[in-house]
Predicted model as a PDB file, atoms N, CA, C, CB and O in Angstrom, pLDDT in the B-factor column:
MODEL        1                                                                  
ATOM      1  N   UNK A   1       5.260 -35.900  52.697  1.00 92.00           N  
ATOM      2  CA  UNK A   1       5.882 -35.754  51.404  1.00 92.00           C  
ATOM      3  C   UNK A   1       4.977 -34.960  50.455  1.00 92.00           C  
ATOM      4  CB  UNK A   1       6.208 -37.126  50.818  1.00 92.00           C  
ATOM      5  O   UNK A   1       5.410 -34.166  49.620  1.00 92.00           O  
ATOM      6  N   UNK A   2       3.723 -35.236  50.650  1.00 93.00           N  
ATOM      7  CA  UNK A   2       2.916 -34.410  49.876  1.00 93.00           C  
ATOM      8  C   UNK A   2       2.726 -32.889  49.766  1.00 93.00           C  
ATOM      9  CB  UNK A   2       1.929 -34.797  50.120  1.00 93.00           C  
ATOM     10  O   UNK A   2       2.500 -32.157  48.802  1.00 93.00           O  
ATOM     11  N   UNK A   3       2.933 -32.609  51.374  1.00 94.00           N  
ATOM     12  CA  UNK A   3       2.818 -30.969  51.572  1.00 94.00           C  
ATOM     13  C   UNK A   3       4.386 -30.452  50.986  1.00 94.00           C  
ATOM     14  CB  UNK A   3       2.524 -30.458  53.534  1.00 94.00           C  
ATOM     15  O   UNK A   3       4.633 -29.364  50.465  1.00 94.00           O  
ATOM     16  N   UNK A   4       5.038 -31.223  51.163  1.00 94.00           N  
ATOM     17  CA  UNK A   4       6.241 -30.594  50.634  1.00 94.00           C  
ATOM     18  C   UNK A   4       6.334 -30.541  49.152  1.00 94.00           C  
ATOM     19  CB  UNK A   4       7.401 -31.276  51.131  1.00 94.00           C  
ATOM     20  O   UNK A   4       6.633 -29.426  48.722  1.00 94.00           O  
ATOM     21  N   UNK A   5       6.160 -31.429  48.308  1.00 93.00           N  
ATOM     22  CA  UNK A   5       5.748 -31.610  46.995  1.00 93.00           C  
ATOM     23  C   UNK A   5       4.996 -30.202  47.088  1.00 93.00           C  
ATOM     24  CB  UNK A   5       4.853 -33.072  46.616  1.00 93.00           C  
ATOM     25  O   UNK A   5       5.577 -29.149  46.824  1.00 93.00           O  
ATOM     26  N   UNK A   6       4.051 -30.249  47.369  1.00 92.00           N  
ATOM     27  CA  UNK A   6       3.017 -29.124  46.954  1.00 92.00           C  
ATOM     28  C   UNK A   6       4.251 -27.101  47.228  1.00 92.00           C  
ATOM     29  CB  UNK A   6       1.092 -29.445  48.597  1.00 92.00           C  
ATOM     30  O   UNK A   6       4.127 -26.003  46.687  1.00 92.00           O  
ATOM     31  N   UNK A   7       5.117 -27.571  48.167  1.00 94.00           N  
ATOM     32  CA  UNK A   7       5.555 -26.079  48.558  1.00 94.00           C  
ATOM     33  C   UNK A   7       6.735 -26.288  47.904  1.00 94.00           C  
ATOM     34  CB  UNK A   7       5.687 -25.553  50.212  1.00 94.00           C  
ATOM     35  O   UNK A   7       7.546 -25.398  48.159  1.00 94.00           O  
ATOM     36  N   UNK A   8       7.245 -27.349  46.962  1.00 91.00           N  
ATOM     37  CA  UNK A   8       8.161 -27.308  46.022  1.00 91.00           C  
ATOM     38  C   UNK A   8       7.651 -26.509  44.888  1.00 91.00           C  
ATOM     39  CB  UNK A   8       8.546 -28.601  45.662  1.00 91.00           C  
ATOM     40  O   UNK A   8       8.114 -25.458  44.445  1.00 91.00           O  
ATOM     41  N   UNK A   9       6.547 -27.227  44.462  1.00 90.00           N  
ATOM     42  CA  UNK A   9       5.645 -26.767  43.482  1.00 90.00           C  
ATOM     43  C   UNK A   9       5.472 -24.792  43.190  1.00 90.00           C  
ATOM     44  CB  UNK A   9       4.177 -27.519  44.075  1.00 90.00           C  
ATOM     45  O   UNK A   9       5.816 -24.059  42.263  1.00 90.00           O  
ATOM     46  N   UNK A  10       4.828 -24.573  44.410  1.00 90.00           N  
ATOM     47  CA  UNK A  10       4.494 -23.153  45.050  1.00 90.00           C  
ATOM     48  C   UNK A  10       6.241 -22.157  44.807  1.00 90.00           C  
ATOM     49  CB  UNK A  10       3.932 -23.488  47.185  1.00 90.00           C  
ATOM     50  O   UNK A  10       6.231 -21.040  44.288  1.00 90.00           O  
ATOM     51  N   UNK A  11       7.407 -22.750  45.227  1.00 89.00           N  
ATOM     52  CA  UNK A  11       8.120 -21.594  44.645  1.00 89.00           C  
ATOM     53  C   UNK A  11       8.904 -21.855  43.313  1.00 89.00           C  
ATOM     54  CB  UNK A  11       9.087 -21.084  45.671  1.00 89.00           C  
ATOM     55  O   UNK A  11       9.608 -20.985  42.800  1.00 89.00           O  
ATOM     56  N   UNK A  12       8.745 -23.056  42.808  1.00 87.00           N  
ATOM     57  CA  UNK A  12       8.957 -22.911  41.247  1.00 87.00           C  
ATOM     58  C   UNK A  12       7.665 -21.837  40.730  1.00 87.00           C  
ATOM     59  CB  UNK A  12       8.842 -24.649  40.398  1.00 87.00           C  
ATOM     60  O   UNK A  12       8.104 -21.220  39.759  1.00 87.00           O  
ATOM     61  N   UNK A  13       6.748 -21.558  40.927  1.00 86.00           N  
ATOM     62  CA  UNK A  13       5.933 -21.072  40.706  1.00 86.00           C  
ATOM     63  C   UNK A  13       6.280 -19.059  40.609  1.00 86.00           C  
ATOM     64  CB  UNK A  13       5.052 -21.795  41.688  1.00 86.00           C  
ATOM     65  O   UNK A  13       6.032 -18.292  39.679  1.00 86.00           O  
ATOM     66  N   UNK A  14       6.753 -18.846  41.625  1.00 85.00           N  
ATOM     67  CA  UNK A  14       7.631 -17.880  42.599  1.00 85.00           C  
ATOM     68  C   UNK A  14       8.820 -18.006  41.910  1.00 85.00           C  
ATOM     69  CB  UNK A  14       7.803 -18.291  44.259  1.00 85.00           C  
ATOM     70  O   UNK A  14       9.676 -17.320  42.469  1.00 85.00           O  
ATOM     71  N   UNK A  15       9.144 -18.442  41.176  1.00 83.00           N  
ATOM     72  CA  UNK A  15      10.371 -18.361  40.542  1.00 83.00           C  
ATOM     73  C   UNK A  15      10.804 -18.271  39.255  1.00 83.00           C  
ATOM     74  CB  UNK A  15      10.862 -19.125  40.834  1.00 83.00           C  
ATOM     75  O   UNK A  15      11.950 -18.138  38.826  1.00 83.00           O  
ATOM     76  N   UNK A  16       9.437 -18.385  38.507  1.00 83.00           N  
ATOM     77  CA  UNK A  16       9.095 -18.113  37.186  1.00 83.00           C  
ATOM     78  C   UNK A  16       8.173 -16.762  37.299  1.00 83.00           C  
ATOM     79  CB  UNK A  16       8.342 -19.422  36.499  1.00 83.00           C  
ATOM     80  O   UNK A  16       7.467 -16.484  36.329  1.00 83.00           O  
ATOM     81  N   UNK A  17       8.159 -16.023  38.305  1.00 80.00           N  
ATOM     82  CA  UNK A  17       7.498 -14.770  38.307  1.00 80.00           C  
ATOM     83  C   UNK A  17       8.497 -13.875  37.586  1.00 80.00           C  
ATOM     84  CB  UNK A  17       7.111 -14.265  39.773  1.00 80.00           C  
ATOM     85  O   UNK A  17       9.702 -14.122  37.617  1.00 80.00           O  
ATOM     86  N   UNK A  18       7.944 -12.748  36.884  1.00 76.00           N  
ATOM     87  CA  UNK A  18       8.886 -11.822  35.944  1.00 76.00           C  
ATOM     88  C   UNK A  18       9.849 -11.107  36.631  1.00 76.00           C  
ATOM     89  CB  UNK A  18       8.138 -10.778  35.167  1.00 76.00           C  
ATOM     90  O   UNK A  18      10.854 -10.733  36.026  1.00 76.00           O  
ATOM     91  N   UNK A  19       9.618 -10.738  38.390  1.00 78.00           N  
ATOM     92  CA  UNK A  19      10.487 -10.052  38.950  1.00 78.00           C  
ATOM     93  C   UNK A  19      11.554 -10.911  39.580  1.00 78.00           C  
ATOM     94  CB  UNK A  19       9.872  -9.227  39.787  1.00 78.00           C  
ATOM     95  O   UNK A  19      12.386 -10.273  40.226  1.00 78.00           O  
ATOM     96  N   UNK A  20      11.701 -12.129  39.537  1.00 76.00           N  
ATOM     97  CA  UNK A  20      12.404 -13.309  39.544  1.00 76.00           C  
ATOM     98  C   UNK A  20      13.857 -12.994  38.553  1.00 76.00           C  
ATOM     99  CB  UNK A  20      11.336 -14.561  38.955  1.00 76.00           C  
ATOM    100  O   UNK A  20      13.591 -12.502  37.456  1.00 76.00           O  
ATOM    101  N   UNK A  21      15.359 -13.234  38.843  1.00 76.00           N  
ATOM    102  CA  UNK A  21      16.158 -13.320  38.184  1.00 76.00           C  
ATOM    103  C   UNK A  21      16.146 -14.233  36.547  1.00 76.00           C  
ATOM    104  CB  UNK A  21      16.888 -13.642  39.120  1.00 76.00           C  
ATOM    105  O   UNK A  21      15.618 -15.319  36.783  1.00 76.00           O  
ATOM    106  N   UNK A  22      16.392 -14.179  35.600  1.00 80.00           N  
ATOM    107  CA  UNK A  22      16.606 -15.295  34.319  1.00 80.00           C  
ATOM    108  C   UNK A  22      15.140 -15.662  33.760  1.00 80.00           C  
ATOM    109  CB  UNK A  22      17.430 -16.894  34.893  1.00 80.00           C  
ATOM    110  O   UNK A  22      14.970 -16.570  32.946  1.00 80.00           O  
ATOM    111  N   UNK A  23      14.134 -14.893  34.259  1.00 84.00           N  
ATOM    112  CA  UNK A  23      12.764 -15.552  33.893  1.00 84.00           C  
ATOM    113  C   UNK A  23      12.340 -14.928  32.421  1.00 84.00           C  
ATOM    114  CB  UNK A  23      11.517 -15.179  35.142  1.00 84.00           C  
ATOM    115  O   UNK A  23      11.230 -15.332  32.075  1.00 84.00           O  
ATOM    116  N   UNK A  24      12.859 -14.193  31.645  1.00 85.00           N  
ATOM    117  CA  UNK A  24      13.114 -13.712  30.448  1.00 85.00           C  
ATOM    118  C   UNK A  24      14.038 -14.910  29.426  1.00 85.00           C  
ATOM    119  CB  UNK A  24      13.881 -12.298  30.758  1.00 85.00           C  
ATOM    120  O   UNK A  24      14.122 -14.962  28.199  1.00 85.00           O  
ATOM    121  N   UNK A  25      14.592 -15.707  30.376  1.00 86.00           N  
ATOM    122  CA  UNK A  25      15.040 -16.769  29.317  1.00 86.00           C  
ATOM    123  C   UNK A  25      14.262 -18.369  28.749  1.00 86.00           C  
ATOM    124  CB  UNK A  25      16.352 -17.136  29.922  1.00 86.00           C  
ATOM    125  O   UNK A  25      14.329 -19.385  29.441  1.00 86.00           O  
ATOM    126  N   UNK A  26      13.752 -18.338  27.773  1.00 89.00           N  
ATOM    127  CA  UNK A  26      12.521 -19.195  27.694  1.00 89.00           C  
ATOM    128  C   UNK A  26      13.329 -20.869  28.257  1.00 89.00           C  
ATOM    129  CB  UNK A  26      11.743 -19.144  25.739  1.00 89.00           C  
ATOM    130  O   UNK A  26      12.540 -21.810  28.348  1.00 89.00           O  
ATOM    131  N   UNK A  27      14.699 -21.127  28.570  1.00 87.00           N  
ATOM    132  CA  UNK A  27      14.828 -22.561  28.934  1.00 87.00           C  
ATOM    133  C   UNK A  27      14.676 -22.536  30.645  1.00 87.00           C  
ATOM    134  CB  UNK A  27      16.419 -23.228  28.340  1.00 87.00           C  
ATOM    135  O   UNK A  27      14.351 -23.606  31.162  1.00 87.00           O  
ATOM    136  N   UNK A  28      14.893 -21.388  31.516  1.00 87.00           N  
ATOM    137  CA  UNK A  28      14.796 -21.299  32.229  1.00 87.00           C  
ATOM    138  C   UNK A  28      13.255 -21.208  32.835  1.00 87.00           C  
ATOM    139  CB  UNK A  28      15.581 -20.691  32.231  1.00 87.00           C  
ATOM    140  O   UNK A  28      12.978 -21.550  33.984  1.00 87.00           O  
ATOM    141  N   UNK A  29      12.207 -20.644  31.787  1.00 88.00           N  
ATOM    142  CA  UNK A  29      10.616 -20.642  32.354  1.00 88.00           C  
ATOM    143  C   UNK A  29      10.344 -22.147  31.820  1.00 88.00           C  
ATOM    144  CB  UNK A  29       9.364 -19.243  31.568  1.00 88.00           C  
ATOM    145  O   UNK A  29       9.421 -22.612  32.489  1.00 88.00           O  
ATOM    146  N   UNK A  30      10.781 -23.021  30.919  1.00 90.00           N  
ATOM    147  CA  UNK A  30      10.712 -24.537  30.444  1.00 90.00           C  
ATOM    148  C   UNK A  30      10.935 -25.188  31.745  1.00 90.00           C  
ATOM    149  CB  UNK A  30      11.882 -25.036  29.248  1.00 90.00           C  
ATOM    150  O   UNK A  30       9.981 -25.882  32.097  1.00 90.00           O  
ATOM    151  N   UNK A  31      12.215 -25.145  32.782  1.00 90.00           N  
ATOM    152  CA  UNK A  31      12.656 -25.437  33.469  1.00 90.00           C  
ATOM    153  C   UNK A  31      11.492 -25.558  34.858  1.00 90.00           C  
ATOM    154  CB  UNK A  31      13.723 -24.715  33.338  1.00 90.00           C  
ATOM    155  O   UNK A  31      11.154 -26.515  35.555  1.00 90.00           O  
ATOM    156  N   UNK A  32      11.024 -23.833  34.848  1.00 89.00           N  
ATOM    157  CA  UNK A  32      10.111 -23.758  36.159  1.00 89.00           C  
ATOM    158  C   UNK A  32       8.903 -24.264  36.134  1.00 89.00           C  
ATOM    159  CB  UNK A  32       9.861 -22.507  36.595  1.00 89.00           C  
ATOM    160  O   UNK A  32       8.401 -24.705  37.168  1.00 89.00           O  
ATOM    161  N   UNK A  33       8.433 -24.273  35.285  1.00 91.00           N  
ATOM    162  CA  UNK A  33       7.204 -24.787  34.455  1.00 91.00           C  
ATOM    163  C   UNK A  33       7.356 -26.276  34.366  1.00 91.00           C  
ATOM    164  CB  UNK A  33       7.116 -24.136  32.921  1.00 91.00           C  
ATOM    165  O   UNK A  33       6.230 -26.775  34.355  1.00 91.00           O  
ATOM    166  N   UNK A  34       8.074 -26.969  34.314  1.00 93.00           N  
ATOM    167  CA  UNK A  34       8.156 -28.719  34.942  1.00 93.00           C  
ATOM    168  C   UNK A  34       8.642 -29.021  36.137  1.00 93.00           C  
ATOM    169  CB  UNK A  34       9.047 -29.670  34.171  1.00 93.00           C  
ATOM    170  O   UNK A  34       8.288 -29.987  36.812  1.00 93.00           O  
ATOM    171  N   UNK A  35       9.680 -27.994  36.510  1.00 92.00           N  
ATOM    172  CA  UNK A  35       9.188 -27.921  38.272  1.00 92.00           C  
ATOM    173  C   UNK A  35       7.834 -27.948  38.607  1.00 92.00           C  
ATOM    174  CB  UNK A  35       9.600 -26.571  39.028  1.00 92.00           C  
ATOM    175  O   UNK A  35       7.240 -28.939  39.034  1.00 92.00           O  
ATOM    176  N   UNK A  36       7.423 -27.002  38.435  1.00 92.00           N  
ATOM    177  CA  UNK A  36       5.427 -26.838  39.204  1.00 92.00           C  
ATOM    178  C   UNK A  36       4.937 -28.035  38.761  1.00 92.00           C  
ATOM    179  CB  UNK A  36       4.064 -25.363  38.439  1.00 92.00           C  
ATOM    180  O   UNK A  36       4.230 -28.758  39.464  1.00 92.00           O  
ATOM    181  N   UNK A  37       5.338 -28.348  37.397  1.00 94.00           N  
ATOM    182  CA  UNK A  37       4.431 -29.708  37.319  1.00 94.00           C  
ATOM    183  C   UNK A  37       4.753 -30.767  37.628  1.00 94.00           C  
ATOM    184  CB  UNK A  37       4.033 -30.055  36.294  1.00 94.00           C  
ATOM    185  O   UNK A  37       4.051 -31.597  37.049  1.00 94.00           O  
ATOM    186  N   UNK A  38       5.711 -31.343  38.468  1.00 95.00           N  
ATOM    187  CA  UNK A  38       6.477 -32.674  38.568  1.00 95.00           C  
ATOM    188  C   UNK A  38       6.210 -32.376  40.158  1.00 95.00           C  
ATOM    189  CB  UNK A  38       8.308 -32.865  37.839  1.00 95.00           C  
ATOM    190  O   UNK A  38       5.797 -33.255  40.915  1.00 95.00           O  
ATOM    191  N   UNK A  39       6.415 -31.402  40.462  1.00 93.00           N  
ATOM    192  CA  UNK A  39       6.309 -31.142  41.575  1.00 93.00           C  
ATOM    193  C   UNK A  39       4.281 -31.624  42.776  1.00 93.00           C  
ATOM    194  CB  UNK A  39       6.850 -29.491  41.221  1.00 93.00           C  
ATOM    195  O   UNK A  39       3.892 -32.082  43.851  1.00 93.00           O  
ATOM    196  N   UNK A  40       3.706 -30.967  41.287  1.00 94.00           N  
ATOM    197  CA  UNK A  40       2.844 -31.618  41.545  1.00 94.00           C  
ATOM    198  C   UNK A  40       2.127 -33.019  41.632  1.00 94.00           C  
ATOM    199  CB  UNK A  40       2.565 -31.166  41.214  1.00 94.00           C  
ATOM    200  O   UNK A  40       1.305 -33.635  42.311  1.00 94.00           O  
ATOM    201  N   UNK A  41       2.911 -33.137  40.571  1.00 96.00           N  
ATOM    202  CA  UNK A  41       2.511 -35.186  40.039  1.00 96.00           C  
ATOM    203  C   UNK A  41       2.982 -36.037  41.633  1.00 96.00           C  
ATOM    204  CB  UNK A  41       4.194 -36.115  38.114  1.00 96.00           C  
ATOM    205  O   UNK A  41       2.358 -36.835  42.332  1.00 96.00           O  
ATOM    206  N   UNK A  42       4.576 -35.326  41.787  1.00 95.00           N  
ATOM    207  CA  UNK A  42       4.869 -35.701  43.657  1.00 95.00           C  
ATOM    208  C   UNK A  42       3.671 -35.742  44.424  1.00 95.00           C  
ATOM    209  CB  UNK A  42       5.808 -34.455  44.572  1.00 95.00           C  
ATOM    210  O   UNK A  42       3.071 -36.782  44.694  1.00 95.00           O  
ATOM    211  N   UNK A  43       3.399 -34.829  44.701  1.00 95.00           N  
ATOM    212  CA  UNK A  43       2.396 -33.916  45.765  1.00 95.00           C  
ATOM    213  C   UNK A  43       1.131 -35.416  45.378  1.00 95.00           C  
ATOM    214  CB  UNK A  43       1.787 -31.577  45.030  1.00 95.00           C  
ATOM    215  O   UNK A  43       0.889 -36.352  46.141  1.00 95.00           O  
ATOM    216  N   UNK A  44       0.586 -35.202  44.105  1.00 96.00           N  
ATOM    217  CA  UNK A  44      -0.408 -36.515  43.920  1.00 96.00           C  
ATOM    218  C   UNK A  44       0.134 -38.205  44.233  1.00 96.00           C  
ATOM    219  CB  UNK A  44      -0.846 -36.470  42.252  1.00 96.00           C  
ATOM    220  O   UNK A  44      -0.252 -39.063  45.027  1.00 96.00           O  
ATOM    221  N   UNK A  45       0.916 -38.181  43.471  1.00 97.00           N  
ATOM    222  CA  UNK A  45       1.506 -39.509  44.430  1.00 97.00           C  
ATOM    223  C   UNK A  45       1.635 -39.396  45.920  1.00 97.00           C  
ATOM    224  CB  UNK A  45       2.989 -39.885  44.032  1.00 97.00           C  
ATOM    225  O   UNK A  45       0.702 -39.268  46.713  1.00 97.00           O  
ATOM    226  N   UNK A  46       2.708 -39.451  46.150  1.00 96.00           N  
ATOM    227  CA  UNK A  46       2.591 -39.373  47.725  1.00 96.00           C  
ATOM    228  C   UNK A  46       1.501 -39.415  48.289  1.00 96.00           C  
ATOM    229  CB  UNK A  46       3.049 -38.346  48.261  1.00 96.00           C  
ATOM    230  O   UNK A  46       1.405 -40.462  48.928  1.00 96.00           O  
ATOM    231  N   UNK A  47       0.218 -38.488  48.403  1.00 95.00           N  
ATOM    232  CA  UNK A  47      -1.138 -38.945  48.447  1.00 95.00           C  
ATOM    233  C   UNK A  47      -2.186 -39.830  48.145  1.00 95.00           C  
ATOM    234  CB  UNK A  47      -1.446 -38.460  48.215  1.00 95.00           C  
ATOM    235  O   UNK A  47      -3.300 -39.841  48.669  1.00 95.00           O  
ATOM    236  N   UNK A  48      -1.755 -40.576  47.259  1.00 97.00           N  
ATOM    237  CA  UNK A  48      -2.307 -41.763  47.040  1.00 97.00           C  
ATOM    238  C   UNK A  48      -1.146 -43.133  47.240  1.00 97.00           C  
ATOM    239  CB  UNK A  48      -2.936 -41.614  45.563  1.00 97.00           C  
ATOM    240  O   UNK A  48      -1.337 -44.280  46.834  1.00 97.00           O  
ATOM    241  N   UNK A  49       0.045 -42.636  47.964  1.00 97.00           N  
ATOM    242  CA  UNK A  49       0.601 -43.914  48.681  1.00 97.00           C  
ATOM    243  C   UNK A  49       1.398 -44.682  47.030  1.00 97.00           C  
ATOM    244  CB  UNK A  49      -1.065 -45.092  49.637  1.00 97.00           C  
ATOM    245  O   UNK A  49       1.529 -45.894  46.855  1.00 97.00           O  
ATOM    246  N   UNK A  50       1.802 -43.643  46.067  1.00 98.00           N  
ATOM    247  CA  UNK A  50       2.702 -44.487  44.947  1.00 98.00           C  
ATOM    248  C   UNK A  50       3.811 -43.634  45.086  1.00 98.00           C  
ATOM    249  CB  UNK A  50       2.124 -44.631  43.242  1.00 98.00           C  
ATOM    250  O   UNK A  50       4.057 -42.431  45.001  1.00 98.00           O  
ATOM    251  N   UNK A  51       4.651 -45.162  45.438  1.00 97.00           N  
ATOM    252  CA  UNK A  51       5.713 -44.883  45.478  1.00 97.00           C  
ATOM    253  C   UNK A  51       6.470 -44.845  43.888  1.00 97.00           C  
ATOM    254  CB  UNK A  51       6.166 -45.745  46.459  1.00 97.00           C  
ATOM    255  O   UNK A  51       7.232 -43.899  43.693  1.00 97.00           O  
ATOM    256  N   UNK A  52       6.321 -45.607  43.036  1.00 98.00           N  
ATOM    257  CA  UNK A  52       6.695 -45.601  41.670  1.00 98.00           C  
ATOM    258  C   UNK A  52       6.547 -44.214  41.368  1.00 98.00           C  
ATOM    259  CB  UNK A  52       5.886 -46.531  40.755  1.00 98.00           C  
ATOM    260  O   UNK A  52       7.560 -43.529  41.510  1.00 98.00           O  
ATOM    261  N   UNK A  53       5.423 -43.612  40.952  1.00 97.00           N  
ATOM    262  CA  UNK A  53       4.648 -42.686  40.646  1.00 97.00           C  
ATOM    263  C   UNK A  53       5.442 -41.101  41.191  1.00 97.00           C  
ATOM    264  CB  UNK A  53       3.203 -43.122  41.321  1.00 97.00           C  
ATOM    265  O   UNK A  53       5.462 -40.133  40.431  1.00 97.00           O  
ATOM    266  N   UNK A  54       6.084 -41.051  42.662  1.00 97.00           N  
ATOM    267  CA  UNK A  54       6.421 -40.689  43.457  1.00 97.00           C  
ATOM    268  C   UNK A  54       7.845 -40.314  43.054  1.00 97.00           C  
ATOM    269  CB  UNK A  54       6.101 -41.425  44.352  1.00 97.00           C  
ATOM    270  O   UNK A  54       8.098 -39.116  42.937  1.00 97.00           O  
ATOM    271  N   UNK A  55       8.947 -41.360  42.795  1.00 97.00           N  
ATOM    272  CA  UNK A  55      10.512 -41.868  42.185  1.00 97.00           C  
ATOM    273  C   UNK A  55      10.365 -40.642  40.988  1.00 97.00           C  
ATOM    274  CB  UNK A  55      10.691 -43.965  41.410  1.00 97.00           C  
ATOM    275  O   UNK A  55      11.041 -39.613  40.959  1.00 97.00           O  
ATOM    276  N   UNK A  56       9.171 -41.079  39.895  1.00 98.00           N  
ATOM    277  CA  UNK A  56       9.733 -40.857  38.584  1.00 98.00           C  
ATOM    278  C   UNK A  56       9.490 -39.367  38.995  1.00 98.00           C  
ATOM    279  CB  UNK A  56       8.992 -41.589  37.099  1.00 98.00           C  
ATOM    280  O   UNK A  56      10.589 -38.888  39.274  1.00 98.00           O  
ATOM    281  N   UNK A  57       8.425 -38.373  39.155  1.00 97.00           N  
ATOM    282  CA  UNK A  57       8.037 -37.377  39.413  1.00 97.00           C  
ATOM    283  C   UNK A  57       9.795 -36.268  40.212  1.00 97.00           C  
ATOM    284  CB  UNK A  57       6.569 -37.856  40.399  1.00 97.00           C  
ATOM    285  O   UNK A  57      10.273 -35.152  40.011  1.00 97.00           O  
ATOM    286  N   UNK A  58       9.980 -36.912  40.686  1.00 96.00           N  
ATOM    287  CA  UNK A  58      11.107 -36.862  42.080  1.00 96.00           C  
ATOM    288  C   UNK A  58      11.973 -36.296  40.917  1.00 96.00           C  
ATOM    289  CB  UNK A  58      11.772 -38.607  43.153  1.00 96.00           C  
ATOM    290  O   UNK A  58      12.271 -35.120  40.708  1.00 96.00           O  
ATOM    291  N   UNK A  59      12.373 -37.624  40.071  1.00 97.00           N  
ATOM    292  CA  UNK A  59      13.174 -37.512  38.781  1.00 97.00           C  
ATOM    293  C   UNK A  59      13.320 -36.476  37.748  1.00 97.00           C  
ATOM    294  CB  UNK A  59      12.839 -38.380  38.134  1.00 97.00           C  
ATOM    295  O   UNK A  59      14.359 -36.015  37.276  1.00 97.00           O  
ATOM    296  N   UNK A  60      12.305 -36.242  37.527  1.00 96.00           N  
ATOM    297  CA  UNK A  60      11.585 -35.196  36.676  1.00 96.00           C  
ATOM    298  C   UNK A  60      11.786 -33.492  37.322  1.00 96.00           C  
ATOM    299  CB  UNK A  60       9.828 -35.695  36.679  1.00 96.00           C  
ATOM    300  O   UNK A  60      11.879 -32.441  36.688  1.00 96.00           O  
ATOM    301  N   UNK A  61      11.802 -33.705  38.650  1.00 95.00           N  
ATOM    302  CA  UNK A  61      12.304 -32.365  39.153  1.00 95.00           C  
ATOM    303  C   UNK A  61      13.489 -32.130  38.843  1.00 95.00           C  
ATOM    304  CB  UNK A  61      12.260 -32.169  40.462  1.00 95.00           C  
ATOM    305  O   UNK A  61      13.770 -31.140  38.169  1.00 95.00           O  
ATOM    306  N   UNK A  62      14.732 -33.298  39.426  1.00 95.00           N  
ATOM    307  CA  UNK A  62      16.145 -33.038  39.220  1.00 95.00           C  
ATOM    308  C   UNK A  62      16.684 -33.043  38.435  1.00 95.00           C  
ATOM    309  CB  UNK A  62      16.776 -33.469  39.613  1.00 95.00           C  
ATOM    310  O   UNK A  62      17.856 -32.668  38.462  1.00 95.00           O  
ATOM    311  N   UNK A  63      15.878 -33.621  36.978  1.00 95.00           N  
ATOM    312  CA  UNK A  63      15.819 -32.899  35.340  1.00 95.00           C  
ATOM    313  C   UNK A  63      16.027 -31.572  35.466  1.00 95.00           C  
ATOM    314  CB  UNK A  63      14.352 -33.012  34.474  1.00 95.00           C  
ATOM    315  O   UNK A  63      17.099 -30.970  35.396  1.00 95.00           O  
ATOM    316  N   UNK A  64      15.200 -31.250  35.612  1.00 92.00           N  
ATOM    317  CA  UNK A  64      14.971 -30.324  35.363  1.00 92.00           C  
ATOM    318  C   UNK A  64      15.816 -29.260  36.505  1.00 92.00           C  
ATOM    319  CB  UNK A  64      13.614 -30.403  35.203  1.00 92.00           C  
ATOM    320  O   UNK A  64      16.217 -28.137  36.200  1.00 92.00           O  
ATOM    321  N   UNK A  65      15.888 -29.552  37.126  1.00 91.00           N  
ATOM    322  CA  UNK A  65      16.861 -28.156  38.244  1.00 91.00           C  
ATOM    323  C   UNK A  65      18.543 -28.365  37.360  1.00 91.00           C  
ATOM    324  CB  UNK A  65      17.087 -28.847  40.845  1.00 91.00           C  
ATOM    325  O   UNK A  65      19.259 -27.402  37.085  1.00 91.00           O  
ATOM    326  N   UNK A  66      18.840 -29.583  37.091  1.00 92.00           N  
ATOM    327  CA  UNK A  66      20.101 -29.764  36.958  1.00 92.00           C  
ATOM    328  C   UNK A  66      20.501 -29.533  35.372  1.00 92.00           C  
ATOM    329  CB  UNK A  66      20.416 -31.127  37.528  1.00 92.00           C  
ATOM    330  O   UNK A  66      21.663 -29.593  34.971  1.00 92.00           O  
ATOM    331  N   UNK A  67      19.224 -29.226  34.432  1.00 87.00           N  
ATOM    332  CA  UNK A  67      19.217 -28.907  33.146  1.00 87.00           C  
ATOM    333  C   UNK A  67      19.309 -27.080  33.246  1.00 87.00           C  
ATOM    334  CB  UNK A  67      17.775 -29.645  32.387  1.00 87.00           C  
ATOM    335  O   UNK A  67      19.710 -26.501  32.236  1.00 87.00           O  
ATOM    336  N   UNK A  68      19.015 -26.439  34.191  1.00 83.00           N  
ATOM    337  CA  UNK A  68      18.921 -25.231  34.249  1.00 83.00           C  
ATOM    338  C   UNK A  68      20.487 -24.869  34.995  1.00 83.00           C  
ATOM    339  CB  UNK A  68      17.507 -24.835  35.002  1.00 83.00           C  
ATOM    340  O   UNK A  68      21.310 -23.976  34.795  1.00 83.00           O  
ATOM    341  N   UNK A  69      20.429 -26.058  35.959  1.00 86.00           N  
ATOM    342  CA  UNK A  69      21.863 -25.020  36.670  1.00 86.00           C  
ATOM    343  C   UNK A  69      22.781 -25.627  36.248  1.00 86.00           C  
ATOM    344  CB  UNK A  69      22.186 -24.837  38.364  1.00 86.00           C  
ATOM    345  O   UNK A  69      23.615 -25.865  37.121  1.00 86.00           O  
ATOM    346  N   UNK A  70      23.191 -26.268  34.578  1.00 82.00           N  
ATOM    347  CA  UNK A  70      24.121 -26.658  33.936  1.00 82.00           C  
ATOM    348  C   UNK A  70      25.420 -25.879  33.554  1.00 82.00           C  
ATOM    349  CB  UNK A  70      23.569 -27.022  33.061  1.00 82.00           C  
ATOM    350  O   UNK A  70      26.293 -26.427  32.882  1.00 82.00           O  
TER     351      UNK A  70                                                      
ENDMDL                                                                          
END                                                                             
């Protein structure tokens, strides 16, 4: 779960690049920009075995994907 967290992380990253479609719209770089970071908070949980920690992070992604592809 962690490596994947981490390569979630890696193309929100890749997806807030300027040659990226919509990345000129500041809710959409808001959007990618708590991807990478929720994505990461995953990536740290999971590695230290929290599952709580793990849920909310999880959460925080599908905020955020489902606030963008509204």
């Amino acid at each position: 779960a962690a490596h994947e967290a981490r390569v979630l992380a890696a193309l929100a990253k890749f997806t807030a690049h300027g040659d990226y479609g919509s990345t000129e719209e500041p809710a959409y770089q808001s959007a990618a920009g708590e991807i990478v970071a929720a994505g990461g908070a995953m990536a740290d949980a999971a590695a230290g075995e929290d599952l709580a920690g793990f849920k909310a992070a999880f959460d925080r992604v599908g905020t955020a994907c489902n606030a963008c592809h509204e």
